[in-house]
C-alpha positions, 0 to 999 in steps of 0.5 A: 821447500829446500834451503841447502842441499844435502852433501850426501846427494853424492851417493847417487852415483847413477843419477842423470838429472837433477832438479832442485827449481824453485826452493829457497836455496841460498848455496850449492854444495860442491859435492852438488858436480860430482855425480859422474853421470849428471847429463841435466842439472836444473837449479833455477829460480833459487836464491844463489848468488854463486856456482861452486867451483867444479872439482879439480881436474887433478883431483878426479885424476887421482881417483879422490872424487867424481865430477860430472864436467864430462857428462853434463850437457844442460845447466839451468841456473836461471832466476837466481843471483848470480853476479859471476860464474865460476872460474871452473866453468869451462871444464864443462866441455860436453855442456850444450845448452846454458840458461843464465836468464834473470840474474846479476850478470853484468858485461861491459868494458873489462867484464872477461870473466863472462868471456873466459867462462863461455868462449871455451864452451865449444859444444854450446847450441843454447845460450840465454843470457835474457834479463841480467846487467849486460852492456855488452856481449862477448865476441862468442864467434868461437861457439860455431855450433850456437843455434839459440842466443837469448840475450833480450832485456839487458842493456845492450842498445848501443850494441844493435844501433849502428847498422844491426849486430856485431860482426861475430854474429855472422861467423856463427853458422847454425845461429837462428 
């Protein structure tokens, strides 16, 4: 079982998917985004407690690393500890499929960090967000192409009580 990853994964310009499940890693390298071609990386049942924030956009353009933001379009980050999600998150613009099921995330009354991760992710068709500390769940009705909302085992109650679910459910078009 890996504990880390090495840095020197990088140097597999070509790879499209990356499968790291189920080891002891505590961490992500950054270097762990900057795989040009990722389409699919699956780092799930690991030990993180955060994503490392994604290269800067400024940085790419200047031709000093490579990023994946354009390529990837599947992140498994389920069974870890994530409390948070990076700020750099919404640069995954191409990403389509999203598995946060079984770690710390928390919403609730002033939890944006959620909503400004996700609501720029325009191109999501699968979101599961099952088994974490959610109270609540950000209006997502930006995400018109979401097909999957998976939010089960939180502690959204109140939020499916008075007469079924929020309103913003019924602009999402392709919701199942």
């Amino acid at each position: 079982r890996l504990r880390g990853l090495p840095a020197a994964i990088t140097a597999l310009s070509r790879l499209t998917e990356r499968r790291v499940a189920n080891n002891y890693a505590s961490r992500l390298p950054r270097q762990a985004w900057r795989l040009p071609r990722l389409r699919r990386l699956c780092v799930a049942g690991n030990m993180l407690a955060a994503l490392p924030e994604l290269p800067s956009s400024a940085a790419v353009a200047a031709g000093h690393c490579a990023s994946c933001a354009a390529t990837l379009t599947s992140l498994d980050a389920s069974g870890n500890q994530l409390a948070a999600l990076p700020a750099s998150l919404p640069r995954l613009r191409g990403l389509r499929a999203l598995d946060l099921r079984c770690n710390q995330l928390r919403g609730g009354p002033g939890a944006a960090g959620l909503e400004r991760a996700l609501l720029p992710l325009t191109r999501l068709t699968a979101l599961r967000l099952d088994r974490n500390h959610l109270a609540r769940l950000p209006c997502l009705a930006p995400l018109r192409r979401l097909e999957v909302l998976s939010a089960s085992g939180n502690h959204l109650g109140p939020l499916f009580e008075r007469g079924g679910a929020p309103g913003w459910v019924s602009a999402l078009p392709a919701l199942e």
